[in-house]
C-alpha positions, -999 to +999 in steps of 0.1 A: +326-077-237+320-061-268+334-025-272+329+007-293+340+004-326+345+043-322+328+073-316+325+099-342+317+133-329+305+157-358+301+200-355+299+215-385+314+197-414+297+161-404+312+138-429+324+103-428+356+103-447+350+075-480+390+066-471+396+038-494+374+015-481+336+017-496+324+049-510+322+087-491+295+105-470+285+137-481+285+170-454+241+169-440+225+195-464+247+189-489+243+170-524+260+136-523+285+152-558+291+181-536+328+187-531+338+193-494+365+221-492+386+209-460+378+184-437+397+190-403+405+158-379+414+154-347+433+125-332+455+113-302+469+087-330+495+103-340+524+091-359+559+100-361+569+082-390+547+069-423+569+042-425+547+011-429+573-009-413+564+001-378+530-002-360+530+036-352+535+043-392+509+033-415+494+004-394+477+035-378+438+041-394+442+077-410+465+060-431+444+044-455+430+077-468+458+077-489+475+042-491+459+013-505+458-026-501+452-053-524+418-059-510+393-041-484+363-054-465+329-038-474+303-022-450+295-063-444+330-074-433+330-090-464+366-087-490+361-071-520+389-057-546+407-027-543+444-029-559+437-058-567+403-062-594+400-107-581+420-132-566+422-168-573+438-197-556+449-226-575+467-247-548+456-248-508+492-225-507+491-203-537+474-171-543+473-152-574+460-114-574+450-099-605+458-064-605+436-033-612+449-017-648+453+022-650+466+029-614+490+056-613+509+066-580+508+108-573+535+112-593+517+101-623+539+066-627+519+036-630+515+009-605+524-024-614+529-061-597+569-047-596+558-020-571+533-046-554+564-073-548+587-047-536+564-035-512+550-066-492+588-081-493+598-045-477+570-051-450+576-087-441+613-077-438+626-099-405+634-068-386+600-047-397+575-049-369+547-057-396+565-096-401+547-112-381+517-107-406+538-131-432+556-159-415+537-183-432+546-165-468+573-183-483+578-162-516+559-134-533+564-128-569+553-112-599+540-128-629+536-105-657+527-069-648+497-070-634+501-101-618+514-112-583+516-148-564+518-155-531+532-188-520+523-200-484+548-225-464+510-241-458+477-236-459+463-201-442+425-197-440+436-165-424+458-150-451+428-140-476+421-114-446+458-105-439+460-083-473+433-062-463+440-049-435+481-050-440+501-045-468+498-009-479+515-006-515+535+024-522+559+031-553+593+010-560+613+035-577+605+055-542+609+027-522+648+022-539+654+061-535+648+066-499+655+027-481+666+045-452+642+077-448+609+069-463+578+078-442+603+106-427+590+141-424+605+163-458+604+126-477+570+117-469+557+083-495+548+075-524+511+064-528+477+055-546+452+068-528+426+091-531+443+116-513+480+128-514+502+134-484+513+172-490+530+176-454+539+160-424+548+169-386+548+143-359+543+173-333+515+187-352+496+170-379+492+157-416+479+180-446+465+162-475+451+171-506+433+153-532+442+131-563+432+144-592+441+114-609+426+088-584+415+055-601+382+052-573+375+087-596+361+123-579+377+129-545+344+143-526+370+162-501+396+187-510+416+188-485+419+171-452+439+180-418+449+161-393+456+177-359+473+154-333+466+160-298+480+151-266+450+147-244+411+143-251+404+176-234+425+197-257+407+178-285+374+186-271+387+223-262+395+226-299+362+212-312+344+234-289+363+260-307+353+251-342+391+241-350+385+206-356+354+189-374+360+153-368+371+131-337+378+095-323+377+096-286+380+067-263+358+085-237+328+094-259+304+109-235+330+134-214+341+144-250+304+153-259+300+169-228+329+188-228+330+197-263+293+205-271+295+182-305+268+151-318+278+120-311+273+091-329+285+054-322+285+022-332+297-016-326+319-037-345+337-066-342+366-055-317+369-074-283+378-064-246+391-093-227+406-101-196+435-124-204+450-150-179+484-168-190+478-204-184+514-208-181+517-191-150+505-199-114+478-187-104+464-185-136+476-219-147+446-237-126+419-239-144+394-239-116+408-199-107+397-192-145+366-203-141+365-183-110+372-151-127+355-158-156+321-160-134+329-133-117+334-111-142+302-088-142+299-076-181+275-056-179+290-036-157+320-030-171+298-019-203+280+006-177+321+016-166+329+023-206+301+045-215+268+028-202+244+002-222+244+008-260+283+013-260+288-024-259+274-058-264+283-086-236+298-117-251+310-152-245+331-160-274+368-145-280+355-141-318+326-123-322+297-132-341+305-110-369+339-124-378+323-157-379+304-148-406+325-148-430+335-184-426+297-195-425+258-186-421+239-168-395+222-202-382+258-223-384+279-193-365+249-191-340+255-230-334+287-231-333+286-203-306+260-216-283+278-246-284+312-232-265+307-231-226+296-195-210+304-177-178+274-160-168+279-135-140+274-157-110+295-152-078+282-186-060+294-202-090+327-186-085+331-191-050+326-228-058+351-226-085+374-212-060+368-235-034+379-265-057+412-247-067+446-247-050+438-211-039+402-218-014+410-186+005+422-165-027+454-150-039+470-121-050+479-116-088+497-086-104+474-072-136+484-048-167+458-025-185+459-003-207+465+034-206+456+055-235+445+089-238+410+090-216+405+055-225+379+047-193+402+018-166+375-008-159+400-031-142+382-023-111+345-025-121+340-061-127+327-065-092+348-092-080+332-108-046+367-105-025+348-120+006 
């Protein structure tokens, strides 16, 4: 099953923030040069560090309003530059990134490969949580100012993709000041983006204000708060209220209910699964997995997380939309209806189960996730237990 992407629930001030991904949305009614005095968002992903070493730093989303990456993907999924201008690859193992000239940090000191080295070798440190993006780097180093190379232990077709969505680059001479503190609250980082952190409270929020002296040029939002919440109701209390403009709940249609705001979704490229360890009895036969599998009912676990239109039900562990940036619509539509499927289809899993070293079932422990008002389908896949 496919799931939301997210859910964006607009009141009054209803615009997409242009992060440093691809471009800005302007306020409805509002010219598209219009500048946006403050921008108000509220989250249950809060932080309490901006440390990009952690996954609860700046692997979290909010962060790339005002740290940047080498690369980005478009509107298309597609990479395109932003630190770095191109990228070419003279050896199956070697990239080289060309860096964008004129990038100054907030401080006004310019960023070159020196700052770019020293940050990747910070965030593939062995005891960062973030290494596991670069076990298969052997050396990064710079090559003139405005150059970097990456050197693989062997060929990645993943690692083009790895510096977009990891790899935040913040200042060196920061970076050597504060080893021990940086992302902490009173030290804060050192940045590119088009927006400056200003302040910083885990218990409460992020203030930020924008960079004058951004390369990506105006800054169509002044200033932008984040408000960290505990629970989806308060969220929706506050929006209700008019304290909070923006919003990114799990439970999209109880928010909208509760909170009287638009709502507005859409699908992207993120998976729900249910995931069996082969290694493990009873999982470990493969005739029980094929059980499950057709006795999964996707549509109504769609129905379970928001009803049809919240999700798309699919076969594949990688969608369709990840595919395509390794082929063309006809070859990924091949390839994919050439992997087996598991329609919905409890005769087919009763036979399945019958041919197994479980006929009369079993009993299995299962973990699932529990996030703010994120919906718990474990129990709505409809399972024949007869």
């Amino acid at each position: 099953m496919k799931p939301r992407c997210g859910v964006i629930l607009l009141a009054a001030a209803a615009a997409l923030l242009g992060t440093g991904c691809s471009g800005t949305a302007s306020a409805p009614g509002a010219p598209a040069s219009a500048t946006i005095p403050l921008l108000t968002v509220g989250t249950l992903s809060g932080t309490s560090t901006l440390n990009p070493l952690t996954t609860q730093g700046c692997a979290t989303d909010f962060c790339g309003l005002f740290m940047e990456r080498l690369l980005r993907f478009s509107p298309q999924n597609a990479l395109e530059p932003e630190l770095a201008t191109s990228v070419t690859q003279p050896s199956p193992v070697t990239y080289v990134y060309h860096l964008r000239h004129g990038v100054t940090f907030w401080d006004g000191h310019p960023m070159t490969s020196a700052d770019v080295v020293a940050s990747l070798d910070f965030q593939r440190a062995p005891a960062s949580e973030t290494v596991t993006y670069y076990t298969n780097v052997k050396n990064i180093e710079a090559d003139g100012p405005y150059t970097v190379v990456v050197t693989l232990k062997k060929p990645d077709s993943g690692w083009p993709f790895t510096v977009a969505y990891e790899g935040v680059i913040f200042e060196k001479a920061f970076l050597d000041a504060h080893k021990t503190t940086l992302g902490n609250p009173g030290v804060l980082i050192e940045g590119t983006g088009p927006w400056k952190v200003d302040s910083f409270d885990p218990t409460t929020g992020i203030e930020l204000s924008a960079n004058p002296h951004w390369w990506g040029g105006k800054v169509p939002i002044k200033h932008v708060t984040f408000k960290f919440f505990a629970t989806e109701t308060g969220e929706a209390l506050a929006m209700r209220a008019g304290e909070i403009d923006v919003a990114f709940p799990q439970d999209g249609l109880a928010f909208k209910t509760t909170s009287g705001a638009r709502l507005e979704s859409w699908l992207d490229s993120n998976v729900g699964y249910f995931a069996m360890n082969t290694k493990l009895a009873p999982w470990n036969d493969v005739h029980v997995r094929r059980a499950v599998a057709y006795a999964l009912n996707r549509v109504s676990i769609i129905a379970a997380n928001g009803g049809p239109g919240s999700a798309t039900p699919v076969s594949a562990f990688l969608p369709a939309l990840d595919l395509r940036t390794l082929g063309s619509q006809p070859q990924v539509s091949a390839l994919l209806s050439s992997i087996p499927s598991y329609p919905y289809d409890l005769a087919t899993a009763r036979r399945e189960m019958a041919e197994s070293a479980y006929p009369h079932g079993f009993t299995a422990s299962m973990n699932t996730i529990q996030y703010g008002s994120f919906t718990n389908m474990d129990q709505s896949s409809n399972c024949d237990r007869r």
